[in-house]
N, C-alpha and C positions, 0 to 999 in steps of 0.2 A: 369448490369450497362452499359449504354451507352459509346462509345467510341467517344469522342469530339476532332477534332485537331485546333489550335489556328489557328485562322485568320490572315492571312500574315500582315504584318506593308505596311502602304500606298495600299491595295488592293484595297480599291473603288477606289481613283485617274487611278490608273495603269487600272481596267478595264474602266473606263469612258474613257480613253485616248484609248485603244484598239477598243472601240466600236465605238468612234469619229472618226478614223483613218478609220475604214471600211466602214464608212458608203457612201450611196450615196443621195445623191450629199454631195461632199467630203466640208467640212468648215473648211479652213485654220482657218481665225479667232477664232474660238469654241476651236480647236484643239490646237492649240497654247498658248490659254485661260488652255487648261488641261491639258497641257506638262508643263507649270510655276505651276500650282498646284501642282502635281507631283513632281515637283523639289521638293518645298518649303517642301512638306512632307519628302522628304526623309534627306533635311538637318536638318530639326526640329527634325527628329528621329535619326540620325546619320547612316543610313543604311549605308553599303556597300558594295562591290561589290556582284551580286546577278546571281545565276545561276540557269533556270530551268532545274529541275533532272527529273527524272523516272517516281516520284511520279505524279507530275505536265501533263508530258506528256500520262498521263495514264488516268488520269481523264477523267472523264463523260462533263468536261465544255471542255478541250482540242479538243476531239472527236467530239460536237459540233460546238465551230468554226472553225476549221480544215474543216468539211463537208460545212458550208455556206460560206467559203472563198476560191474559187477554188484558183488556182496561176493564175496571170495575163497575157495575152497571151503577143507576142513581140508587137502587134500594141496596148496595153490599157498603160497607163501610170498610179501613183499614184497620180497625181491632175493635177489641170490645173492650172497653172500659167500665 
C-alpha cells in the first residue's frame, strides 16, 4: 500500500503567492491579488500559526526553489516601487 500524506490547508494560494513573489518581472498587483486570496483561505479555514519543520525543508520542492532562487546581492532590491 501506498503511503499518502495530506495536502496542507491553503497550499495552492501559498504556492501561487511564492511563485508570484519570484517571479520576474516582479507584479505587485498580481501578488497583492494572492496575498488577499491567501488571507481569505486561511480565515475561512481557521489556520493558525504555522511553522515550516524538517519535513518541509527536506523536500524535493524545497531543494528546487532554494537552487532557482539564489539570495539577492546588496545592489538587487525586491521590486520597484
Amino acid at each position: 500500500m501506498e503511503k499518502t500524506t495530506p495536502k496542507p490547508e491553503c497550499a495552492k494560494e501559498t504556492l501561487d503567492l511564492l511563485n508570484c513573489v519570484t517571479a520576474s518581472p516582479y507584479d505587485v498587483g498580481k501578488c497583492m491579488s494572492l496575498l488577499h486570496e491567501l488571507r481569505r483561505c486561511v480565515v475561512d479555514k481557521a489556520i493558525g500559526k504555522q511553522v515550516l519543520g524538517s519535513p518541509w525543508l527536506e523536500s524535493s520542492a524545497w531543494r528546487v526553489f532554494k537552487a532557482q532562487n539564489a539570495p539577492l546581492s546588496q545592489d538587487e532590491t525586491f521590486c520597484d516601487l
